[in-house]
DRENTORMI-357315 format. One record per residue (C-alpha): residue number from 1; x, y, z. Coordinates in steps of 0.02 Angstrom, whole numbers, plus 50000, padded with zeros to 5 digits. Example, Ala and Ser with C-alpha at 12.3 -4.5 7.8 and 13.67 -1.06 7.14 Angstrom:
    n   east  north     up
    1  50615  49775  50390
    2  50684  49947  50357
# end
This chain:
    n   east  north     up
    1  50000  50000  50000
    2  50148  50127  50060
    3  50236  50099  49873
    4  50052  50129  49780
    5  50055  50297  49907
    6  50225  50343  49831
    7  50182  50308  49652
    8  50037  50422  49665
    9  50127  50555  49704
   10  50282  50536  49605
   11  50366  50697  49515
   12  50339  50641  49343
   13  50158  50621  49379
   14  50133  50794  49422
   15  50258  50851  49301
   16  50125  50782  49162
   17  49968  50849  49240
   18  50074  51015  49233
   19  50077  50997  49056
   20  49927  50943  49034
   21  49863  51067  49124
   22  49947  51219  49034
   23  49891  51154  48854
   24  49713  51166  48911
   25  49727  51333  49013
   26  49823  51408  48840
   27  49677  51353  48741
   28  49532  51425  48852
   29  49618  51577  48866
   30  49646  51616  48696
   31  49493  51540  48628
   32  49344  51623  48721
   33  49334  51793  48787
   34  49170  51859  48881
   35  49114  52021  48847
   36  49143  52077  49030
   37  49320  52064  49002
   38  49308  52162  48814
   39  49220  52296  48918
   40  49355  52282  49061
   41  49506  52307  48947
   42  49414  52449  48862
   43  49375  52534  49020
   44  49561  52522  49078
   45  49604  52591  48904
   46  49489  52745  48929
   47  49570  52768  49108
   48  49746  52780  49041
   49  49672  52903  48905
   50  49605  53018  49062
   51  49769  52991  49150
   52  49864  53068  49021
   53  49749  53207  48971
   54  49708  53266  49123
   55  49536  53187  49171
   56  49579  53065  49286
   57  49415  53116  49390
   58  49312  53118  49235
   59  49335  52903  49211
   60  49185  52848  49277
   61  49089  52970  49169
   62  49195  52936  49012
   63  49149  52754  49021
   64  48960  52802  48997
   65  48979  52918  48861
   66  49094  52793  48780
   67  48963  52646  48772
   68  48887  52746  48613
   69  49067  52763  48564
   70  49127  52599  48566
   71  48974  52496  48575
   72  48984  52409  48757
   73  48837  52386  48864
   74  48913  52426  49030
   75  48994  52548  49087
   76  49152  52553  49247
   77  49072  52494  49406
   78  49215  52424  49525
   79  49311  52520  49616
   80  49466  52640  49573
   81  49590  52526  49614
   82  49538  52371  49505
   83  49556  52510  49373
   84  49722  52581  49418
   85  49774  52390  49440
   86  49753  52332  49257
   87  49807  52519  49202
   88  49974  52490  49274
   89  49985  52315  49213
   90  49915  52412  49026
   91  50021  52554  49027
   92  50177  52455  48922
   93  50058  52397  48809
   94  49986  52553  48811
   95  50144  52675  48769
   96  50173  52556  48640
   97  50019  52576  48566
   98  50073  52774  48540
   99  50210  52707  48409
  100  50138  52542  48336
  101  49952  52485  48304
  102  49888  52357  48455
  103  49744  52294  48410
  104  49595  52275  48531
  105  49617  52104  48555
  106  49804  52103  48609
  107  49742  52228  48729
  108  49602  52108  48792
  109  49704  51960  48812
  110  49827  52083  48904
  111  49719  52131  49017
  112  49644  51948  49061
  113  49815  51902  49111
  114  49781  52014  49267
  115  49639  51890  49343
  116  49752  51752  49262
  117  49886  51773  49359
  118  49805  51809  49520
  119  49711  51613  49479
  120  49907  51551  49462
  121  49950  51635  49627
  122  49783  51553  49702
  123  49845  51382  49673
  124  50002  51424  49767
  125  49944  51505  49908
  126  49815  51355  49947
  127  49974  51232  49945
  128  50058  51326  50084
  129  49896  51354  50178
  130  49884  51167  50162
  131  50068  51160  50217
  132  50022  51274  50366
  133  49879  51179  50435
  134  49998  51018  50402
  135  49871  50924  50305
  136  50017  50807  50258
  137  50149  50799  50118
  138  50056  50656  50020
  139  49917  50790  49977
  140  49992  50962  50005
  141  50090  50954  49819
  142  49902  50914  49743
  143  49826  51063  49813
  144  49855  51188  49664
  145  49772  51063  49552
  146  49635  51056  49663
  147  49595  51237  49635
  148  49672  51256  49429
  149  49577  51104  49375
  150  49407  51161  49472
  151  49267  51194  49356
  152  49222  51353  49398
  153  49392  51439  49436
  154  49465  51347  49278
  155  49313  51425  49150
  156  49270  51581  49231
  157  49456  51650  49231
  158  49538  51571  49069
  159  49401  51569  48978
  160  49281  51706  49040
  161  49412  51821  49114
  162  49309  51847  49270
  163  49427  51923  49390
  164  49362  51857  49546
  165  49535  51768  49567
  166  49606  51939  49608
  167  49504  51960  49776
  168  49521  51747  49807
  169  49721  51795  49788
  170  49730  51931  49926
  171  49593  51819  50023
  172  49707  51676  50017
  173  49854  51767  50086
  174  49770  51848  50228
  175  49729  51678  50273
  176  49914  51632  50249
  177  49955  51793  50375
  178  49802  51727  50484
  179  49863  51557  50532
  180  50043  51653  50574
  181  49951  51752  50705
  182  49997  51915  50595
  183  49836  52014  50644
  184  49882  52192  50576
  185  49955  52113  50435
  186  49792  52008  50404
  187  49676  52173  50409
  188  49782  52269  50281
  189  49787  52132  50149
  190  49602  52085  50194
  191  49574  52262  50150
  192  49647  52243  49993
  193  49521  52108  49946
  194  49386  52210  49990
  195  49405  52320  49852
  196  49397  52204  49709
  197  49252  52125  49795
  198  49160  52170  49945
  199  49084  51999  50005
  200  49281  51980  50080
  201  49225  52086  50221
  202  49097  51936  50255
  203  49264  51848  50305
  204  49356  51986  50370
  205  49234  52015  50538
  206  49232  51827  50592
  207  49388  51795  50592
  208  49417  51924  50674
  209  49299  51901  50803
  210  49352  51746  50826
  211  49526  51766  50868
  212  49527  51950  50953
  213  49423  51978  51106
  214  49469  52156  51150
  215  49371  52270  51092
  216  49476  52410  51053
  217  49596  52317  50942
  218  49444  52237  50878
  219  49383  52409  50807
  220  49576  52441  50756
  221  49602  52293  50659
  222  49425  52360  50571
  223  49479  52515  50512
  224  49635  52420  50423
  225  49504  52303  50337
  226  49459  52472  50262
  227  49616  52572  50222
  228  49600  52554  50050
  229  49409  52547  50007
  230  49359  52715  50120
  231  49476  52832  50009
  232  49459  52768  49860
  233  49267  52793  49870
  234  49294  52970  49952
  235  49399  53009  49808
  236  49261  52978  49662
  237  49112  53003  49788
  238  48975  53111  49687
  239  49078  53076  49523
  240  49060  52893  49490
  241  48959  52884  49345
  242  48822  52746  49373
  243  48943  52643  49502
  244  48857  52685  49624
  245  48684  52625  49553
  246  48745  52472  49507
  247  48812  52421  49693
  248  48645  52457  49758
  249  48565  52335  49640
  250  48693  52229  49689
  251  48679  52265  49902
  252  48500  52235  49874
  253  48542  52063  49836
  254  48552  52033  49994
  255  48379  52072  50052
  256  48285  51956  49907
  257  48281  51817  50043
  258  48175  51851  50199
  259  48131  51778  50348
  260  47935  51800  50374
  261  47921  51873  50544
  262  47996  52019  50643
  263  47981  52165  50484
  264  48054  52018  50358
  265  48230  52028  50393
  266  48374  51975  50293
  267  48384  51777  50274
  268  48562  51789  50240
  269  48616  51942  50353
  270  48527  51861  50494
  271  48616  51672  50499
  272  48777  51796  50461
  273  48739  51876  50638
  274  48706  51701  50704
  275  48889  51663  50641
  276  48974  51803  50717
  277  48882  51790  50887
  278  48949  51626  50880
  279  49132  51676  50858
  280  49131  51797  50991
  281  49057  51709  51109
  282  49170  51554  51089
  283  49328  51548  51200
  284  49478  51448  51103
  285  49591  51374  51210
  286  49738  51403  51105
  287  49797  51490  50925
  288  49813  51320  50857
  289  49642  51280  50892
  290  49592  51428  50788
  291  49679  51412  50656
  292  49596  51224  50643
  293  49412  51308  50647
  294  49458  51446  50514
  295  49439  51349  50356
  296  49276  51278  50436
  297  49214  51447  50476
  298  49285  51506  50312
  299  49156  51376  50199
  300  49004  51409  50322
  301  49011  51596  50286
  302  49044  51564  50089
  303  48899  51435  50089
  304  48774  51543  50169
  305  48817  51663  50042
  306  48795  51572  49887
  307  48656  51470  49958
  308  48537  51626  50008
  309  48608  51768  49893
  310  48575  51748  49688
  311  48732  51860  49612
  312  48679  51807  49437
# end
């Protein structure tokens, strides 16, 4: 049985599903292309336009005029910094474009290799989460895989260019930074994810609540979740095109499922509170026993989600 166990796991067995794995991941992503992500590299494109002419605060408004322009349905609705992100990432692409003629679908599959790469990094952060909850060396190796070869991580990044994988990325290494004990450093790369998508603050209060009892550095480690999402909404607040709309169609989401007593609550917000009552109320007797609850408390705030709240 122990020599089947090590032929499982051999090198050249992974070494093939590596292959395998990048000749299917190379086809998907140059083969299909949603329109979200045509919109998305367009979008960045008008940003670096504004940048350069002076109408940086002008973006969000740009992007509606330039659906008649260009012919997309949606206008920018995420915030700044998943903007500035892929406009950074763009800009060598973009100078280049000054000299040489880029086409727009160079520029697309440019821009998808943003939420590409942030899937890639995904797959390597779970392996040493795996590694730091010692799961065992007989599965930690296959733990990439797990997440690269998943259904809906494989299609909606390589082939839709979704960039959810951005937000899982800086999810995945707070969690990394959690299981070290590195509070402060957990809140500011938890606040991170909360920009590219705001159901990471979901995570962000039980697990804290969980693990800090004090109240003051409770509220501290709070703020941090938020260092990054409080400006940049400050800095486009009353100038953010139909944003703003849009994330209240979204945030009402989260009121379609009621409970049918007490003024019809939340569904969803209401087994949340549940959850967090239950966090603060419960005592650990060590770190390590947190740190063996978190990925338990991780999937029952993620499956209340997508159980009770229909995002599409």
């Amino acid at each position: 049985m122990d020599k089947v166990k090590a032929k499982s796991v051999r090198p050249s067995s992974r070494l093939a599903s590596a292959v395998l794995l990048c000749v299917f991941a190379a086809a998907a992503f140059f083969l299909w292309n949603h329109p979200d992500i045509q919109e998305t590299a367009r979008h960045t494109h008008i940003l670096l336009d504004d940048v350069f002419s002076g109408r940086f605060f002008e973006f969000y408004q740009d992007t509606m005029d330039g659906r008649a322009i260009y012919g997309y349905t949606n206008a920018a609705h995420y915030h700044i910094v998943f903007y500035l992100l892929c406009a950074v990432w763009d800009l060598p692409l973009y100078l280049l474009s000054q000299f040489v003629a880029v086409s727009d679908f160079v520029f697309v599959l440019w821009t998808k290799l943003v939420g590409v790469g942030a899937w890639v990094a995904c797959g390597f952060l779970l392996r040493g989460i795996a590694r730091k909850l010692d799961i065992g060396e007989r599965w930690t190796p296959w733990m990439p895989y797990c997440f690269w070869l998943c259904p809906i991580s494989f299609f909606t990044v390589l082939a839709m260019g979704q960039y959810d994988s951005v937000c899982l990325a800086f999810l995945l290494w707070a969690l990394a930074l959690y299981l070290d004990d590195k509070m402060p450093a957990f809140a500011l790369v938890m606040g991170a994810a909360v920009v590219f998508k705001m159901f990471a603050v979901f995570l962000a209060i039980p697990l804290l609540l969980l693990r800090e009892k004090h109240l003051v550095r409770l509220a501290g480690y709070g703020v941090l979740c938020l260092w990054l999402y409080v400006p940049g909404a400050l800095l486009f607040a009353g100038r953010n095109g139909d944003a703003g709309f849009f994330n209240s169609l979204i945030a009402d989401r989260l009121f379609a499922a009621q409970l049918p007593f007490f003024g019809s609550p939340s569904l969803f917000l209401t087994l949340l509170a549940l959850v967090y009552a239950l966090c603060w109320a419960w005592r650990p007797s060590d770190a390590k026993r947190v740190n063996e609850v978190m990925p338990y408390l991780c999937l029952a705030v993620l499956t209340l989600l997508f159980l009770c709240v229909e995002w599409h």
